[in-house]
C-alpha positions in Angstrom: -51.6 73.5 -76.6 -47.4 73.2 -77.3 -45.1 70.8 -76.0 -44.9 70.7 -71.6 -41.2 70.6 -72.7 -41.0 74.2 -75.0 -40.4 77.2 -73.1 -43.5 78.8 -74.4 -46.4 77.0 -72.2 -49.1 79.4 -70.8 -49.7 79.2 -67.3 -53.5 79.5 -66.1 -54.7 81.2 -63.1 -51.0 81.3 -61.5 -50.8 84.4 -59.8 -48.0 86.1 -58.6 -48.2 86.3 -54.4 -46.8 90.1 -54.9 -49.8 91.3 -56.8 -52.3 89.8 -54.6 -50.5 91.7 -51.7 -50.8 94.7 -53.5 -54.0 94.8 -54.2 -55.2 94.0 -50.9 -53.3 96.8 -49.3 -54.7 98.9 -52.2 -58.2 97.6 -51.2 -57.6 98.0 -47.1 -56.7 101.6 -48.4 -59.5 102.9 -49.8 -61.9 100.9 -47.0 -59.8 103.4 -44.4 -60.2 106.6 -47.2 -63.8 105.7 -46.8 -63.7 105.6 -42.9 -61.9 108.3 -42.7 -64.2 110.3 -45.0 -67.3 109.5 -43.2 -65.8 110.6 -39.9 -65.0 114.4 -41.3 -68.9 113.9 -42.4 -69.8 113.7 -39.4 -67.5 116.4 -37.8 -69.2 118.4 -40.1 -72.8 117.2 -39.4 -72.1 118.0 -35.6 -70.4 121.4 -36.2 -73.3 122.5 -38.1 -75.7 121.1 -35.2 -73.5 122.9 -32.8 -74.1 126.0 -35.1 -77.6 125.6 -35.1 -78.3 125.1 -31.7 -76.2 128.4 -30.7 -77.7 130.5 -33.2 -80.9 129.6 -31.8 -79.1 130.2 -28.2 -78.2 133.7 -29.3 -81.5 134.8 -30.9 -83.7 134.0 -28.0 -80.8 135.8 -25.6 -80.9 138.7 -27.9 -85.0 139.0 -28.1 -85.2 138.6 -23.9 -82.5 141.0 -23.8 -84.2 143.5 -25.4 -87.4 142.9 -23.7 -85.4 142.4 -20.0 -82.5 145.3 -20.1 -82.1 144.8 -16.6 -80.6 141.1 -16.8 -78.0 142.3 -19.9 -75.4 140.5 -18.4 -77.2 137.1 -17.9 -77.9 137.3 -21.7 -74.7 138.4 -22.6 -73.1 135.6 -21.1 -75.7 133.1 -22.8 -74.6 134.4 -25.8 -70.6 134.2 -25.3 -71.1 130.4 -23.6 -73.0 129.7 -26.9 -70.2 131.1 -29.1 -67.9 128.9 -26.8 -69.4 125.7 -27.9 -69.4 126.9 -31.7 -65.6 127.4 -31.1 -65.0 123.9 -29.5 -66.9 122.2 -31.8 -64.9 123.6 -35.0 -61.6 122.6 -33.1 -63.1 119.2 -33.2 -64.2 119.2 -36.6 -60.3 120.5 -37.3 -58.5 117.8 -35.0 -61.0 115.3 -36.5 -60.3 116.1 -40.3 -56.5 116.6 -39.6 -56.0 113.2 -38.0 -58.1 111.4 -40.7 -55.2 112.7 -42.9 -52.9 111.6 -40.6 -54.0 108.4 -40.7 -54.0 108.3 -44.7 -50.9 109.5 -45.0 -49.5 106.5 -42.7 -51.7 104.1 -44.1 -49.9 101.4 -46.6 -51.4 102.2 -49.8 -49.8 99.2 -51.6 -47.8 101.7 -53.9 -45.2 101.8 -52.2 
């Protein structure tokens, strides 16, 4: 150990208040990248539900269409409303992933 008095004492476990604050923004950060990230997931899991269940939709319109020619227009417009819901559900998926980026990008990231 030198002298209290020389100018070359070494400090232990003093940290500088600035550094602390960065990392914890840092940390906060990547929590809300995480959050963030798991809600596009599941924009993405109910978009391909969606997709699935109006495929399914379409494919049984389609088979009693062909077997019922008479009711073509019923089936016809099972088929569009099921094409509908595809269509919200990827604006959803879009709002969804673009506002996750929105809140990234206004998130402190602790770089700054």
């Amino acid at each position: 150990m030198t002298d209290p008095n020389s100018s070359n004492i070494v400090r232990v476990n003093q940290v500088d208040p600035t550094v602390v604050k960065i990392q914890g923004a840092g940390k906060a950060y990547q929590s809300v990248a995480q959050s963030m990230a798991l809600a596009v997931q599941d924009a993405t899991d109910h978009l391909r539900n969606i997709s699935t269940v109006a495929t399914t939709a379409v494919a049984v319109a389609t088979e009693m269409m062909i077997s019922d020619p008479e009711k073509f227009g019923q089936y016809v417009q099972i088929i569009n409303q099921a094409q509908e819901s595809v269509n919200k559900a990827a604006m959803t998926f879009k709002d969804i992933g673009t506002d996750a980026g929105d809140v990234l990008d206004n998130f402190p990231s602790g770089s700054d």
